[in-house]
N, C-alpha and C positions, 0 to 999 in steps of 0.2 A: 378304719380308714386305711387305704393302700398307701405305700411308702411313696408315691409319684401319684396320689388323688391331686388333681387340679391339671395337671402337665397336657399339653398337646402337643401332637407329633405329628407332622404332615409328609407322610412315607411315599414316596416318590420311586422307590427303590422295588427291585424284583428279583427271581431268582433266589440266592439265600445268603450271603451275608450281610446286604439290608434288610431284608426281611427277619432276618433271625436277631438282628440287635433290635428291631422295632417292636418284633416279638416279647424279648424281654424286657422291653419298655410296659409292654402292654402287661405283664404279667406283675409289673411293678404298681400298676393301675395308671400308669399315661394312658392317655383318647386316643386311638392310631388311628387316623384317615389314612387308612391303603388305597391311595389312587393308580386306577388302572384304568386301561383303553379298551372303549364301549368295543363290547361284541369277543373280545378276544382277553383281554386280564394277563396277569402275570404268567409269563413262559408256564412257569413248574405246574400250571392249571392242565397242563397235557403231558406230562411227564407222566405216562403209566402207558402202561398197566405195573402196577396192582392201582384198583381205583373201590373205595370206597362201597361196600353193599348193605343197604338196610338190614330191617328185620328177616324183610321176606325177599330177600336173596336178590334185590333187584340193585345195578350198577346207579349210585347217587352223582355220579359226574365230580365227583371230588376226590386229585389223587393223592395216593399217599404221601407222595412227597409236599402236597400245597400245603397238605394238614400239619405237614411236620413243625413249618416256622410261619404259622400265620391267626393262629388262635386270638382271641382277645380284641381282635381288630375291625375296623367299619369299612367295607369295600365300597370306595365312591367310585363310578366310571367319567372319567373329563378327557374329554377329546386336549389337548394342550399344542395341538396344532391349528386349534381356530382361534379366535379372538375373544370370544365367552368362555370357552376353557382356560387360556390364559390368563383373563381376571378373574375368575370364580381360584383359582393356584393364587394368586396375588390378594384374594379376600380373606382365603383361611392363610397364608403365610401371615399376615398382618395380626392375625390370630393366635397364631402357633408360636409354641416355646421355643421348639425343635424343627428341620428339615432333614429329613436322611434321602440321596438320592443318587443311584451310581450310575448314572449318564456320563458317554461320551466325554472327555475333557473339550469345555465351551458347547457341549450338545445343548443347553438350555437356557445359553446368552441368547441365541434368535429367536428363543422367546421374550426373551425378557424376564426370564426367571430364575439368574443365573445369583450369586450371593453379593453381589454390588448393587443388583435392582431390588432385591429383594430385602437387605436389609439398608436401603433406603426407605423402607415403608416401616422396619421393626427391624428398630435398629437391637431388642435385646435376641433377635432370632438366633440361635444354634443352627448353625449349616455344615452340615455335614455330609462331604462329598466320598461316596466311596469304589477306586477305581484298580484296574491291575495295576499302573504303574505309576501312579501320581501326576499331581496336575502339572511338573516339572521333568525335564530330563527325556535324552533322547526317544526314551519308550512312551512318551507320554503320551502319545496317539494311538497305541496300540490297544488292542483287547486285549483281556485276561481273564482268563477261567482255571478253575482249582487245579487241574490238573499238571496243566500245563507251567503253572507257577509251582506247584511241588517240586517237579522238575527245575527249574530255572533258581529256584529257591534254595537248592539242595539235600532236600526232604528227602528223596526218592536215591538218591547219593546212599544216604546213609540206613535205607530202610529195603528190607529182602536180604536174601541169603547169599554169603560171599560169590564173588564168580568160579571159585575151584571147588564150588560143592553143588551137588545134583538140585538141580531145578536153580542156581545163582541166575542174580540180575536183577537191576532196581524193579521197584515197587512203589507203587502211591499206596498212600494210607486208606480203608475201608471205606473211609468217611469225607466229606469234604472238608477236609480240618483246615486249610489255607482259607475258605470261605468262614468253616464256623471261627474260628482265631478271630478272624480280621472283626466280624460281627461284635464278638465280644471285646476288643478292642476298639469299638466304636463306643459300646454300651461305656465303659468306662472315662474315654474322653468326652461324652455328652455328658454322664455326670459331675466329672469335673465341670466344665462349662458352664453347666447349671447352678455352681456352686459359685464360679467367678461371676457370674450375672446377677446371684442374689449379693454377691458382695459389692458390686460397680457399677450393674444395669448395663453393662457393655454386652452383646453377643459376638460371636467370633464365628470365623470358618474354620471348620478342622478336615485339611485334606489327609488321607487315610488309603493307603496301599496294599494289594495282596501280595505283590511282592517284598515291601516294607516289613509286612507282619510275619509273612514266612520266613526271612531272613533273620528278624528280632527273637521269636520264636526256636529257634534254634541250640539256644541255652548255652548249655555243658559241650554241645560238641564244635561250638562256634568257639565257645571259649578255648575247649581242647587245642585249635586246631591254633587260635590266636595269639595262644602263651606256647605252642614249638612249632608252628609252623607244620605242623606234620597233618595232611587231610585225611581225616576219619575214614575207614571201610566200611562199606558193612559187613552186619555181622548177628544178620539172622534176630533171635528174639534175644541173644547175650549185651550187655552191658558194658561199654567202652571203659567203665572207671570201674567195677563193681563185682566180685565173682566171689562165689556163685550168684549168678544174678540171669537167668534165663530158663526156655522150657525145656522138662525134662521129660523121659521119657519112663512111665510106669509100666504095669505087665498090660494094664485095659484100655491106658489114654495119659495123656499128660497132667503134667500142670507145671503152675510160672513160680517156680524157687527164689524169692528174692531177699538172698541174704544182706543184710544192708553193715555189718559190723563185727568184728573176730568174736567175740560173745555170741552171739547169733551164730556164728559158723562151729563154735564149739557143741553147740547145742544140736545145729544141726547134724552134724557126725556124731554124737551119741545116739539120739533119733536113728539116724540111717544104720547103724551097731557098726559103724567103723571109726572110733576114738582115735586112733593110732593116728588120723591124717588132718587133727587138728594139732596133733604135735610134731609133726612134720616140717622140717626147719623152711622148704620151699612153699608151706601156704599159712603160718601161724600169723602172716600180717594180709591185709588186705593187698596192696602194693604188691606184696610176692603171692598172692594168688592170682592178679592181674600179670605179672611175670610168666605165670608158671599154669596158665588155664589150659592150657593145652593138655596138660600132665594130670592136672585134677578133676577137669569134668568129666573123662573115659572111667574115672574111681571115683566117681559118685552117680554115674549112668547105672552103674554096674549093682550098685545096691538097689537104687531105687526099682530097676527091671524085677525086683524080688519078691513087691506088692504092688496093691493096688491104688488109685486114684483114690478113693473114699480113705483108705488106711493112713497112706502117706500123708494126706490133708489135716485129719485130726488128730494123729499124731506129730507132727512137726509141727500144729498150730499151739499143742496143749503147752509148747516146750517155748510159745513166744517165737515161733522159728516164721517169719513171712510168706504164707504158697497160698494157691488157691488154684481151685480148678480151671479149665479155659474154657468155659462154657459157650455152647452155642445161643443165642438169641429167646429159643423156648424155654432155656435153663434159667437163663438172666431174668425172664419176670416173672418163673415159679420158685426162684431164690428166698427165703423168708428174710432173708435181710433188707431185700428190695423192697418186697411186702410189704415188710412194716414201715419203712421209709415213705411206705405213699410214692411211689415213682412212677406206677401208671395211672393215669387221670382218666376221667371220660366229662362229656359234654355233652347235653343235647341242644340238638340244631329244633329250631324252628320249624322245618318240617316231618319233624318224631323220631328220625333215626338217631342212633349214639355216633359220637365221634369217639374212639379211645385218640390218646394222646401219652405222650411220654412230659412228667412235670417237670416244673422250673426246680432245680434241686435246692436252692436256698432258704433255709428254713428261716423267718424273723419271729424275734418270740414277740414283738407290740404290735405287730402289720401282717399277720397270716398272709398269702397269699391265697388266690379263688382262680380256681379256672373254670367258670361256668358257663363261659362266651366262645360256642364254637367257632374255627374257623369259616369266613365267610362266604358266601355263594357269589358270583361276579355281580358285583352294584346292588346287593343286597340293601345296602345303605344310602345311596346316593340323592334319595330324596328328604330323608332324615334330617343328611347333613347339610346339603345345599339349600334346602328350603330356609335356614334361615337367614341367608346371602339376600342382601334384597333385589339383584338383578335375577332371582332365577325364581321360577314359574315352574311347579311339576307338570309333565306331558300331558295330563289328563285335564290341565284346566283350560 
């Protein structure tokens, strides 16, 4: 049995950090109804090229990106601008454990489907609203998309290369991390909830921001900046508290040195054959290597240019010293550590091609997790599910 067998989820939500919490919902084994609008489906359904090809080389209409955060789930199509959409929403909510849904702040009061009507019908419902700027405060009307909130967030502040070095100036992260953050910060408040519901029977509304999360998010350099006042730079792929702690440059290609502790940095200077500059009165502590980085990483560039990527790696890994290659993409899934972790999945779709998939990384040793349920084709499911609502009649009867 899945660690969420029983749970329904009625996902409302599109794009990707509702999609990617309802995702891991689904992976947990909750029922996700992804509802979407007949004829067109969730935006990221056209998000490509790169799209999806069978065996025999022919394009499936499924893009990579839809596949990424939607696996495990039932695609129902409900018009929720008619009157029969709006109670077939009102039939499975009275149903559902959970609601995840990042409409417009009041976009889904004129329906009538907003979490005052809704859990008037089920009152233990989980509603979870997820939007750029929360359902308060001046921004509150505004859109938000990852990018833009990186930015606004201060994400992109502290990430790229200073502006006095070739090529300096912010950067957003490769990945949509203000979305995926926010998603996964949803997974975790719906568990909670579910937790307070089996202790009270109450459901709650949990409003949930990407600007909220990007700001929370922020850690060490929030805290840095909160205990002196002083606002972080960036600084490239180096470490605001941590050094050696960044990529370094070998004779063939890089890797990420990350020394986390004077032990470890003794070690690493043996390794590199330069001892002398762990006894070095400006870097024998952490604190004075962060003092004095400027002075130490030109004298540990300088050894490393000496060998190679392969050499450097398994010798300063043998020594306990933290590095690893920066692999591209094709590296990452012919990695045997990935291998064996199981971290690419595949699934087959109902009409015979493979979907590959990247898995849920939590491993439970009583609840395995399955991903056998590809992501779905638009309203693949819609008759499955509504057919047993008793106001609905499949089209063909």
């Amino acid at each position: 049995m899945s660690p969420l067998a029983g749970i329904k989820v009625l996902d409302l939500s599109r794009i990707l950090a509702g999609p990617w919490a309802t995702q891991v919902l689904a992976d947990y084994g909750a029922e996700v109804w992804k509802i979407e609008k007949p004829g067109e489906g969730d935006d990221t359904r056209r998000w490509g090229p790169p799209f999806l090809h069978n065996e025999a080389g022919q394009n499936t209409g499924q893009s990579a990106y839809f596949l990424c955060a939607n696996r495990g789930k039932r695609s129902v199509c409900i018009d929720i601008t008619t009157e029969q959409g709006q109670q077939q929403i009102r039939q499975l909510a009275a149903r559902a454990d959970v609601l995840v849904e990042n409409y417009k702040v009041g976009g889904l009061a004129k329906y009538g489907l907003d979490y005052s009507s809704l859990s008037a019908l089920n009152p233990r419902l989980i509603y979870c609203s997820i939007t750029g700027f929360g359902q308060t405060g001046p921004y509150a009307n505004q859109a938000g998309y990852d990018a833009m909130i990186q930015a606004m967030g201060g994400l992109m502040s502290l990430t790229g290369e200073p502006d006095d070095a070739s090529g300096g100036g912010p950067q957003k992260v490769g990945v949509a991390a203000a979305d995926l953050m926010t998603g996964m910060y949803a997974v975790s408040a719906i568990l909670a909830a579910l937790h307070h519901v089996h202790q009270t029977g109450q459901g709650q509304h949990i409003d949930l921001a990407l600007l909220d999360t990007q700001v929370a998010w922020l850690a060490n350099q929030a805290s840095n900046f909160l205990v002196t006042g002083e606002v972080p730079q960036r600084l490239g792929t180096a470490h605001p508290n941590i050094v050696p702690y960044q990529a370094m440059q070998c004779r063939d290609g890089f890797i990420m040195l990350a020394v986390g502790n004077d032990r470890q940095f003794r070690s690493c200077c043996q390794v590199l054959g330069c001892p002398e500059l762990a006894e070095d009165s400006r870097f024998i502590s952490n604190s004075l290597r962060v003092q004095h980085r400027d002075a130490l990483i030109p004298l540990l560039a300088g050894c490393l240019l000496q060998q190679d990527v392969t050499y450097w790696v398994t010798a300063l890994s043998s020594q306990h010293v933290p590095c690893g290659p920066i692999n591209r993409l094709d590296q990452v899934f012919a990695d045997p550590q990935v291998q064996s972790r199981g971290l690419q999945v595949q699934a087959r779709h109902p009409r015979g091609y493979t979907v590959p998939m990247v898995a849920n990384p939590v491993k439970f040793s009583a609840t395995p997790l399955s991903f056998d349920q590809a992501p779905p084709e638009l309203g693949e499911h819609t008759e499955q599910v509504l057919f047993t609502l008793s106001n609905y009649q499949p089209e063909n009867e």
